[in-house]
C-alpha positions in Angstrom: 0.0 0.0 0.0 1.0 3.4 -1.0 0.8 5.9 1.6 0.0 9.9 0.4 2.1 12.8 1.1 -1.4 14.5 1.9 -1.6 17.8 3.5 -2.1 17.9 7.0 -5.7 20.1 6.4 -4.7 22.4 9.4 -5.5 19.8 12.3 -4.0 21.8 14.5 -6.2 24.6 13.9 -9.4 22.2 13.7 -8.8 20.3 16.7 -11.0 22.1 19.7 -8.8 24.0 22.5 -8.4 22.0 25.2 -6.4 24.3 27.7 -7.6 24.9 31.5 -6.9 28.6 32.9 -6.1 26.9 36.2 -4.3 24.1 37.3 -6.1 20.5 37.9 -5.5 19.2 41.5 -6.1 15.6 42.4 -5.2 12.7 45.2 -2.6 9.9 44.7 -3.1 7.1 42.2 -5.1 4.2 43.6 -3.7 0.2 43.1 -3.5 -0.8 39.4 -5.5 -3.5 38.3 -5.7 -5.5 35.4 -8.5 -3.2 32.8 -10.4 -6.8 32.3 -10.8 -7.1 36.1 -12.4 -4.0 36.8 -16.6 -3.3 36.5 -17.7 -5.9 33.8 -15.3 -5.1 31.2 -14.6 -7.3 28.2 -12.6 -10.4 29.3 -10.8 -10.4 25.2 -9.2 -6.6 26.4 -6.2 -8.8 27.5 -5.1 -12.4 26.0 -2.5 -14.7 25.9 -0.5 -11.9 23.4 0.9 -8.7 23.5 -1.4 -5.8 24.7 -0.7 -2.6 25.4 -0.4 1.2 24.2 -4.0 1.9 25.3 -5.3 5.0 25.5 -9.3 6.3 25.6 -11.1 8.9 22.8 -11.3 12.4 24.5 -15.2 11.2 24.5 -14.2 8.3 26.8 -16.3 6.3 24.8 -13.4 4.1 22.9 -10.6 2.4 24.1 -7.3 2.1 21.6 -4.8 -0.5 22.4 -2.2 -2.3 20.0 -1.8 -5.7 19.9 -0.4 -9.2 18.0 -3.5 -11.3 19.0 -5.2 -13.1 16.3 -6.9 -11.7 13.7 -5.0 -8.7 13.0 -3.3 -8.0 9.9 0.0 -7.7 10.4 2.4 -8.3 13.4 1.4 -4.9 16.3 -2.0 -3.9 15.1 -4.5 -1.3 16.5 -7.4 -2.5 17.7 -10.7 -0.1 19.6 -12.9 -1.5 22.0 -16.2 0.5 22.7 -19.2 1.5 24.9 -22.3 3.7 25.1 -21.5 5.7 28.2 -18.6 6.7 30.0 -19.8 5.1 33.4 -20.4 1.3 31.0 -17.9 -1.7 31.0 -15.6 -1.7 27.8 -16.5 -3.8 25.1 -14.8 -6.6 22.9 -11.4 -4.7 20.7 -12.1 -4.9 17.0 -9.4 -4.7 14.5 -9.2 -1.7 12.7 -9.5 -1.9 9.0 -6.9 -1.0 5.6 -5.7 1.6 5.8 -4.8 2.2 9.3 -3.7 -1.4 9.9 -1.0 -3.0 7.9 1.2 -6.2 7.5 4.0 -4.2 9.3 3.5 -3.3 13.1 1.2 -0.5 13.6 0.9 0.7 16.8 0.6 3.2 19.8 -2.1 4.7 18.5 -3.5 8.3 20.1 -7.0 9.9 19.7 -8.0 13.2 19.1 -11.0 15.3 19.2 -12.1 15.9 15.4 -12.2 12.1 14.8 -8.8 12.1 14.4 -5.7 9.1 15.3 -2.2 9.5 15.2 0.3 6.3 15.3 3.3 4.8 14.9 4.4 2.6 11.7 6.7 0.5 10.8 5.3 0.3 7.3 7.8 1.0 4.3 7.0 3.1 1.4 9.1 3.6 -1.2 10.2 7.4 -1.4 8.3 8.2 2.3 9.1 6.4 5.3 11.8 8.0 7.0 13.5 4.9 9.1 12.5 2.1 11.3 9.2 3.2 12.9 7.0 6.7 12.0 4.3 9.0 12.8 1.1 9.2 10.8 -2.0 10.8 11.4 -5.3 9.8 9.9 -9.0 10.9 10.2 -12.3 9.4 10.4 -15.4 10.1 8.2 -18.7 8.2 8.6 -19.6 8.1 5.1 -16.0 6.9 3.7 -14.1 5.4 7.2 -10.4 6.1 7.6 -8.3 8.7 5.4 -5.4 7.5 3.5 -2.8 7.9 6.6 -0.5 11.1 6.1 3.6 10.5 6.7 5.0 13.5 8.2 8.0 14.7 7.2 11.8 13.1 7.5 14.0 15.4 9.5 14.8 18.1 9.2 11.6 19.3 7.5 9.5 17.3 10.1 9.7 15.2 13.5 9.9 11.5 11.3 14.1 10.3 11.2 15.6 7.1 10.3 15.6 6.1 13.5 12.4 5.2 15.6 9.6 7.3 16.3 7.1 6.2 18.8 3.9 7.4 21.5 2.6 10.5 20.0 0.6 13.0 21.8 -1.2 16.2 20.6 -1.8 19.0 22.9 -3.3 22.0 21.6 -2.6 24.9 24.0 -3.5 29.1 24.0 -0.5 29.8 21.3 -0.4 26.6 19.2 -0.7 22.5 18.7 2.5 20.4 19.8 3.1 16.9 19.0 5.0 15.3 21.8 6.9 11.7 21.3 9.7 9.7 21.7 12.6 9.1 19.2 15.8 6.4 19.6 18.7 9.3 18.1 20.6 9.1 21.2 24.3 7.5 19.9 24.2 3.5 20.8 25.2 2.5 23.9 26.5 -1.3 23.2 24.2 -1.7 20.5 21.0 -0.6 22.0 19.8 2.9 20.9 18.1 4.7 23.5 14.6 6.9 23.3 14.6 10.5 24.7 11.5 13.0 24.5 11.2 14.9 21.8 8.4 17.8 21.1 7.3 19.3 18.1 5.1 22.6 17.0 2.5 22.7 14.7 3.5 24.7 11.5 2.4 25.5 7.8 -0.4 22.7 8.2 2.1 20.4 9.9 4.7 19.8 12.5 8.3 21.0 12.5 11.2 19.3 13.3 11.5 17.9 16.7 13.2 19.2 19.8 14.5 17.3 22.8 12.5 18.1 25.8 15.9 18.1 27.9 13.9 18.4 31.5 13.0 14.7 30.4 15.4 13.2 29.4 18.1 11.1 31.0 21.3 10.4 28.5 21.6 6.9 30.2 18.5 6.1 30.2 15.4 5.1 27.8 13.0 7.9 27.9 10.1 6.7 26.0 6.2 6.8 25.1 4.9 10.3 26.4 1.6 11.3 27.3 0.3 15.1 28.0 -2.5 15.5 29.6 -5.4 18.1 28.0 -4.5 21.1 29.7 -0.2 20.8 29.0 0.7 20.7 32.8 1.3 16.9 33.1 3.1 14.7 31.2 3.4 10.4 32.1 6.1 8.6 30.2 8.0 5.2 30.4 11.2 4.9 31.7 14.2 2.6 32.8 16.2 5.6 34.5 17.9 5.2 38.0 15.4 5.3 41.0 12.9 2.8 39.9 11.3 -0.2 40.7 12.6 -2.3 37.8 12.7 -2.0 34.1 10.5 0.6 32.6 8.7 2.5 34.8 6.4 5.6 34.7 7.3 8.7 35.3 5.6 11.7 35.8 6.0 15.4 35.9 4.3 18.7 36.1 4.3 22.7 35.4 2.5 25.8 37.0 1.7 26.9 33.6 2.2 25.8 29.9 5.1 28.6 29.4 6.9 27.4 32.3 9.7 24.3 31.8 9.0 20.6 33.3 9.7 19.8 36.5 12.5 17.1 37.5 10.0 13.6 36.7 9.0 11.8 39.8 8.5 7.7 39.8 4.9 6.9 40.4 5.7 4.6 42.7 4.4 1.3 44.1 0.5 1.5 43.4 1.5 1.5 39.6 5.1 0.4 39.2 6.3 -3.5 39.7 9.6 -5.2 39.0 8.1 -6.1 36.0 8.3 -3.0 32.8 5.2 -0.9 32.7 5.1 1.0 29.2 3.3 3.6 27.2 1.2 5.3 29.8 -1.7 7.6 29.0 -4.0 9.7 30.9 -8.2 9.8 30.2 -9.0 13.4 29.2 -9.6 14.3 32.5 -6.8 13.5 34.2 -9.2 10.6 36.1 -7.6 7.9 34.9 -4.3 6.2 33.9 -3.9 3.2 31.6 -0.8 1.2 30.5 0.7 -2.0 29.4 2.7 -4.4 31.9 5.1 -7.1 30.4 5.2 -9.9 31.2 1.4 -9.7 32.5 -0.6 -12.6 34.1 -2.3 -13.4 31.1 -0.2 -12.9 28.1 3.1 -11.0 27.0 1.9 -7.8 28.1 -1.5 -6.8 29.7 -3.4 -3.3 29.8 -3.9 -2.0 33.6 -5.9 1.0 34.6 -5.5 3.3 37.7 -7.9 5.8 38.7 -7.7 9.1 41.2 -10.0 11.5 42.2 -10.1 15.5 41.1 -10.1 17.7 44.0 
């Protein structure tokens, strides 16, 4: 399959403002537990496989999560379970159709309002793809399903490299859209190339090149898979830096305001983080919620847990 070079059509500018004017306060982040554990959701949200990368529509009504289970049509696919309210149990994921999906991996997948998805790709096409894993971004139409997904540009045009690009997240704040992510362009360290944070500004219908987010980032450590909440003043990520409970771990941090710099990122502690690697955490859109994967989980390779707090 051919993926378009397809103008962005201004998403930036047509995705809603979703800013706060003050500061969201809430309590500490209750136990994890397993997602298909908790009020009468679907027992197929976790399986024998690999599951994780979930993340929920701004609406709350649908649940993304990658996985390799059966069914899909390549090795990571992105699959949506859904439900009628926000208060009902999830439903059973469905694979998402050609041409989101692909026989590559496709994967972390992100919401936004306007019906829209970003992802990452590992799909190669000739004369677009940048290097081992990308960004798209795709939108949904009721009458003709998913848009032809739009590859943003290779560096130094755009925030795609030939290295891997994974865990977007869109915030649109007061001044302007930013496309927050990971990328693996940190030199090698014994063969392994770690991820660091990178941050990118919406510009002439697109996104520029990316910047490192150095309040993030640890040089010896993998700094991957960030998640900004709605109003720009939190921000979860995974990370295997020192100070953690073992393997990947999230990590949070925090600002006063969106113009001020991130705060030195604090480990979530013992109510979310095991000895085991949690990974590619995301907040609900209001802050009430946190989902991510755990691998190995109890049922499969990796399973999607959910932790909930209360707003103040």
């Amino acid at each position: 399959m051919t993926t378009k070079r397809i103008h962005f059509l201004g998403v930036a500018a047509a995705l809603a403002f979703a800013g706060s004017a003050v500061a969201m306060q809430f309590s500490g982040w209750a136990t994890a537990l397993k997602i298909d554990d908790v009020g009468g959701n679907s027992s197929e949200l976790n399986t024998p496989s690999l599951d994780g990368c979930p993340i929920q529509s701004p609406d709350g009504l649908s649940l993304y999560i990658a996985s390799n289970r059966p069914g899909g049509l390549g090795g990571l696919d992105i699959w949506v379970a859904t439900r009628e309210r926000s208060d009902a149990p999830w439903g059973t994921p469905q694979n998402l159709p050609e041409p989101i999906n692909s026989a590559s991996d496709d994967f972390c997948p992100t919401p936004v309002r306007g019906s829209g998805l970003f992802f990452a790709s590992r799909r190669v096409d000739a004369g677009v793809t940048c290097g081992l894993g990308d960004i798209y971004f795709s939108r949904f139409n009721r009458n003709h399903g998913w848009s032809e997904p739009q590859h943003f540009p290779c560096a130094p045009a755009g925030p795609n490299t030939i290295l891997d690009e994974q865990g977007p997240s869109f915030v649109e704040l007061e001044d302007n859209g930013y496309l927050y992510y990971s990328s693996s362009r940190a030199p090698a360290q014994g063969g392994f190339v770690p991820g660091d944070i990178y941050v990118s500004e919406a510009a002439g219908g697109g996104f520029g090149p990316g910047v490192a987010v150095g309040a993030l980032n640890d040089s010896s450590a993998n700094d991957i898979q960030p998640n900004v909440r709605k109003d720009g003043r939190e921000l979860v990520f995974s990370s295997d830096r020192a100070g953690g409970l073992g393997g990947q771990d999230i990590w949070v941090s925090s600002r006063d305001s969106t113009s001020d710099a991130w705060s030195a990122p604090l480990n979530l502690g013992g109510a979310v983080n095991t000895g085991a690697g949690e990974s590619r955490p995301s907040l609900s859109w209001h802050g009430e919620q946190l989902l991510f994967g755990r691998a190995p989980g109890p049922e499969g390779q990796s399973d999607v847990y959910v932790s909930t707090r209360d707003k103040r």
